[in-house]
C-alpha positions as CSV (number, residue, x, y, z in Angstrom):
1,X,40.5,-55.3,-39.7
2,X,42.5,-52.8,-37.7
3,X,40.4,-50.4,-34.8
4,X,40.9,-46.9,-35.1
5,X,41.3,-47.2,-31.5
6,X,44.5,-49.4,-32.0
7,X,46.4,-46.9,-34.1
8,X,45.9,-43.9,-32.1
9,X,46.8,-45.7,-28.8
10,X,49.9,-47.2,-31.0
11,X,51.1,-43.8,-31.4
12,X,54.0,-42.3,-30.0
13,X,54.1,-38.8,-28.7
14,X,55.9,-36.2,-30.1
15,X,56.1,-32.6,-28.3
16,X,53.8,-31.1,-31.1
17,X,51.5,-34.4,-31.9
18,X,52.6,-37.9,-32.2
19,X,53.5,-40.2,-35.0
20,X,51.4,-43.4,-35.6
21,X,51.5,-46.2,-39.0
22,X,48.8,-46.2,-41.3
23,X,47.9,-49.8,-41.8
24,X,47.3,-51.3,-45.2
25,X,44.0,-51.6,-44.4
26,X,43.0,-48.3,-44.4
27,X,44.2,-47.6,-47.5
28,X,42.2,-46.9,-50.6
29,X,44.4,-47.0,-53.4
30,X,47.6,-45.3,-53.1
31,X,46.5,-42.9,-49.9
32,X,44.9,-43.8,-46.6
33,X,41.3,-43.1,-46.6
34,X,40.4,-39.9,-46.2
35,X,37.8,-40.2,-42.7
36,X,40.8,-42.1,-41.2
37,X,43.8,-39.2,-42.0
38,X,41.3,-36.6,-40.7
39,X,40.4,-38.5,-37.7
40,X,44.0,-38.6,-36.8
41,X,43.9,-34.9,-37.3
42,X,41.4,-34.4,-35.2
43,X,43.0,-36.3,-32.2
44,X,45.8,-34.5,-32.3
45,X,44.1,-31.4,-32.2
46,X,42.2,-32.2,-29.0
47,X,45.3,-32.6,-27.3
48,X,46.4,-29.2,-27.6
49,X,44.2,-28.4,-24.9
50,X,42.4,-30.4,-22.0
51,X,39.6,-27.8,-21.7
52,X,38.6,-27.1,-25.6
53,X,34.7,-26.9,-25.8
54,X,32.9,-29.4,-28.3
55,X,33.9,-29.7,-32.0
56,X,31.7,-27.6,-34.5
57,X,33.3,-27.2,-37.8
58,X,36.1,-28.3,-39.7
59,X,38.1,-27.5,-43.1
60,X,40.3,-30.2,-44.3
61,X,42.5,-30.1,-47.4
62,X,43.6,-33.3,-48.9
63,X,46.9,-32.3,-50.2
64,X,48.5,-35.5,-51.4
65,X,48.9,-39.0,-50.7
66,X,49.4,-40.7,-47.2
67,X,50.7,-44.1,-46.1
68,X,52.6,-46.1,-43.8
69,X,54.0,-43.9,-41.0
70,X,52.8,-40.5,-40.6
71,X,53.6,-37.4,-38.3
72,X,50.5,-35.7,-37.0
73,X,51.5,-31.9,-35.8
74,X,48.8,-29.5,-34.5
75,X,49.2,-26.3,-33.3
76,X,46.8,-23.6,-31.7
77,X,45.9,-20.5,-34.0
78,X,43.7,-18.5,-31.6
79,X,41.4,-19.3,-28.5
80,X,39.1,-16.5,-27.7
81,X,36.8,-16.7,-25.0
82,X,34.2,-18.8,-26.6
83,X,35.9,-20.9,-29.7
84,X,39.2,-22.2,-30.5
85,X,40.8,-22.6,-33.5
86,X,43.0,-25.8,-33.8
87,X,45.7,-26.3,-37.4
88,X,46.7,-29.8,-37.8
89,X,49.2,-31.8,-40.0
90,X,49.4,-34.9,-41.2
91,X,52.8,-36.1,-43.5
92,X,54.1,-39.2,-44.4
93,X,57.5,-39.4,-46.7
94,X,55.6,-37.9,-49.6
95,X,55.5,-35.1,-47.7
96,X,52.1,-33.1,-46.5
97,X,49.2,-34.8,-47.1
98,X,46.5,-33.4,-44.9
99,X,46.0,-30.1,-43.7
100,X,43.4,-29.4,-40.9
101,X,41.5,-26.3,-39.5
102,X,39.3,-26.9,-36.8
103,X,37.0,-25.1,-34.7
104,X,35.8,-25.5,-31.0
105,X,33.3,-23.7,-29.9
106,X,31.4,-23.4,-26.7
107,X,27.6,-23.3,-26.1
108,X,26.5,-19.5,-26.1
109,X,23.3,-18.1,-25.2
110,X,20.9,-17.2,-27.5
111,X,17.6,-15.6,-28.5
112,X,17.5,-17.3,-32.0
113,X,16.5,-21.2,-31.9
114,X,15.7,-22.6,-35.2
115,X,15.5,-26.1,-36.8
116,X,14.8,-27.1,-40.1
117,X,17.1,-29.9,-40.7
118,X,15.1,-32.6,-42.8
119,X,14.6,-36.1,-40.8
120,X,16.5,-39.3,-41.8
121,X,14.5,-40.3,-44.9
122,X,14.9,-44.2,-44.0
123,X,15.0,-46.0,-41.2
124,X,18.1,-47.8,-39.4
125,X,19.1,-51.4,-40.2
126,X,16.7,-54.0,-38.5
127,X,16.9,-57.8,-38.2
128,X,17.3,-59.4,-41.1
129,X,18.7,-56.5,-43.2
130,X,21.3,-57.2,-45.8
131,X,24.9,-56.1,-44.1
132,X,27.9,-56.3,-46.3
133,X,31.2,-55.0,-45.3
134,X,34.0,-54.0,-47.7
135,X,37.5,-56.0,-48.9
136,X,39.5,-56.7,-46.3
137,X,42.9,-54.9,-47.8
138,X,40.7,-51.9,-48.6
139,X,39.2,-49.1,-46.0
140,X,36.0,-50.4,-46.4
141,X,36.5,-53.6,-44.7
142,X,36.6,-51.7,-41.5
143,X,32.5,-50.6,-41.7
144,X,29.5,-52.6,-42.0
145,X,27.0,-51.2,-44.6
146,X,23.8,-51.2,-45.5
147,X,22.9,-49.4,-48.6
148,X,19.1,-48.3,-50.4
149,X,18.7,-47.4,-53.8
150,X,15.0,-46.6,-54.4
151,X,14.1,-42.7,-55.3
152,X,17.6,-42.1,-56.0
153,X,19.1,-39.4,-58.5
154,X,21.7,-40.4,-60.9
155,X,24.7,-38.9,-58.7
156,X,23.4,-39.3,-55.3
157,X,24.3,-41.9,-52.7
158,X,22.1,-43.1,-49.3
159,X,23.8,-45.8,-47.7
160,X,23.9,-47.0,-43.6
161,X,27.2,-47.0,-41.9
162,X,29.1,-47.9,-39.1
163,X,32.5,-48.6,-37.6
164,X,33.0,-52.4,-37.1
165,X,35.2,-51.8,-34.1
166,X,34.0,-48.5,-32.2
167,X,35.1,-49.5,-28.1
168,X,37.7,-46.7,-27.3
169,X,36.7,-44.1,-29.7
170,X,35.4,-40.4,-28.8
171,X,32.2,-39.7,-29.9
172,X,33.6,-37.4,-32.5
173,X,36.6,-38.8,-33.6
174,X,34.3,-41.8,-34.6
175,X,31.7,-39.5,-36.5
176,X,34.7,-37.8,-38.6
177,X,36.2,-41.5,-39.6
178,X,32.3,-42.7,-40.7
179,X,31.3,-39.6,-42.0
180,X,33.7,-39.7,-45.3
181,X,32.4,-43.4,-45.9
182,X,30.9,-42.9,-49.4
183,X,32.2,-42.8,-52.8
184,X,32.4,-39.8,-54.3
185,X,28.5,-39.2,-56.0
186,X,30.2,-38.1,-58.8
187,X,31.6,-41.8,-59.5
188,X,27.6,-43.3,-60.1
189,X,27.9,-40.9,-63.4
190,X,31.1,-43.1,-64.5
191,X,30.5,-45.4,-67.6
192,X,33.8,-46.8,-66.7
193,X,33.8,-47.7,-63.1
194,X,37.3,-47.8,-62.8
195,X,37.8,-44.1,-62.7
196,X,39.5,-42.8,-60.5
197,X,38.1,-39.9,-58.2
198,X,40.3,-38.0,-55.0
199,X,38.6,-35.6,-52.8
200,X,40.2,-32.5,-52.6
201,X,38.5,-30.4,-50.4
202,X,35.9,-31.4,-47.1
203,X,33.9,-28.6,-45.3
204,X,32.0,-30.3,-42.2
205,X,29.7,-28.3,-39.7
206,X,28.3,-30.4,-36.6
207,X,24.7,-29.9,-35.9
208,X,25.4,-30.7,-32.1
209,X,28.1,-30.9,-29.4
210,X,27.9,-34.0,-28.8
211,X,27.1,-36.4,-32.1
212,X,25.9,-40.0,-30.9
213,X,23.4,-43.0,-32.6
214,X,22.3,-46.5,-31.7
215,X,24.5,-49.5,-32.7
216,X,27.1,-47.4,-34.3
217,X,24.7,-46.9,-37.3
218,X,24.7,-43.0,-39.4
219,X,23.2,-42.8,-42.5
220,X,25.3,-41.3,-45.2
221,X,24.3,-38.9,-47.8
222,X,26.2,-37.8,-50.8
223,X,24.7,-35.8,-54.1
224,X,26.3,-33.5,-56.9
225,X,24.4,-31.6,-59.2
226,X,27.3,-30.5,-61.1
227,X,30.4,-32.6,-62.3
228,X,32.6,-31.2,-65.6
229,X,35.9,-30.4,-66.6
230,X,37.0,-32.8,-63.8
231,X,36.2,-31.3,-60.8
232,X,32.6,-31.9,-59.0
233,X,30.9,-30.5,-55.9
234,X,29.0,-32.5,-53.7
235,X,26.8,-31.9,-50.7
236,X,26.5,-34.2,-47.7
237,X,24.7,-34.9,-45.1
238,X,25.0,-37.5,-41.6
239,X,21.9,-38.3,-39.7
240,X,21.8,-40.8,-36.5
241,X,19.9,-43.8,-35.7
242,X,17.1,-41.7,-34.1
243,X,16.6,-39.7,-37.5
244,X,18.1,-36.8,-36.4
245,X,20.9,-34.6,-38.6
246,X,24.2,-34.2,-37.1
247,X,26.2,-33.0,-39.8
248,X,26.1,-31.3,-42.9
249,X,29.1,-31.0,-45.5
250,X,30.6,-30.3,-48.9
251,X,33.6,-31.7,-50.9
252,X,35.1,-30.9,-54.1
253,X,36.1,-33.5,-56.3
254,X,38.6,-34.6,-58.5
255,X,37.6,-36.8,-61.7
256,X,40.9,-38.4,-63.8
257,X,38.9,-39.9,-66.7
């Protein structure tokens, strides 16, 4: 098990970014997994600027694979007064593999305050629940897990997660990493489980400024209605140990088989 924290305080600064290895742990398959290339991202990013206001959104393309040492470039599109948009870059030596838009924005005030985000639907991990963690030469052996299966549609996942190694991290950076944590939905519909799925596209909007939970534990949501011709769409969710949404997203999926 490698911290995140490790790699990013192993990188070395370069005047747009800095450059950091990609540990074979974090791998899944023949790329690094996706939470940990967009985390990277995302720590770049917050360096362009020592005032940018809280995270809110991101777009994030995963463009092709990444592995072993990587170059992580960001660069400022436009601040305005009250949000800052924030490009970042992550290549290894087969060349772009992540491309990141993110946007900062800044509390404003408001007339309109509305909530209808749904609670958590299951409680957090007590004593005595059943916590497995992943492979230890796959991503997975970097989280504890604890997954439910009852009331479940066939291409929908609900499953406890959490960082084994969180000291160091910013609040955000560690949400990001988590928050990609499932398999794609569409891989439950699989009669061979072998199949191999990529993400292609992530969309992720942040329901607060400032994302945190109790013992490292979000609960991770994942569902797709639709999956044909290859491709899926799935929507996403991250609440906190308190029950409480932080995060709301959508991929598209690649199916090869």
């Amino acid at each position: 098990m490698t911290p995140l924290a490790d790699i990013l305080s192993q990188a070395s600064a370069t005047d747009t970014g800095f450059t950091t290895a990609i540990p074979a742990d974090w791998m899944q398959g023949r790329t690094a997994y996706g939470g940990l290339s967009a985390a990277l991202a995302l720590d770049a990013a917050k360096q362009i600027e020592s005032d940018l206001p809280p995270l809110r959104s991101a777009q994030i393309a995963f463009i092709g694979p990444l592995a072993g040492k990587v170059t992580v470039e960001a660069s400022k599109l436009r601040r305005g007064r009250n949000a800052a948009f924030i490009q970042a870059d992550v290549t290894s030596e087969a060349g772009l593999g992540l491309r990141a838009t993110f946007c900062f924005m800044a509390a404003l005030s408001s007339a309109i305050r509305h909530d209808a985000t749904p609670r958590a639907p299951i409680t957090p991990p007590g004593k005595g629940a059943k916590i497995y963690t992943g492979p230890d030469e796959f991503f997975t052996g970097n989280f504890n897990f604890v997954d439910t299966k009852d009331g479940l549609d066939a291409a929908e996942w609900l499953r406890w997660g959490r960082l084994r190694a969180r000291d160091g991290l910013d609040p955000t950076t560690e949400l990001i990493a988590v928050a990609d944590g499932l398999p794609p939905a569409a891989f439950k519909l699989a009669e061979q489980k072998q199949t191999p799925l990529s993400s292609l596209t992530w969309i992720i909007n942040l329901l607060t400024p400032e994302p945190t939970t109790r013992d490292g534990w979000w609960l991770l949501s994942a569902k797709t209605d639709s999956a044909h011709d290859g491709y899926s769409s799935q929507r996403m969710a991250l609440w906190n140990a308190d029950g409480e949404q932080v995060a709301e997203a959508m991929q598209g999926v690649a199916i090869f088989g």
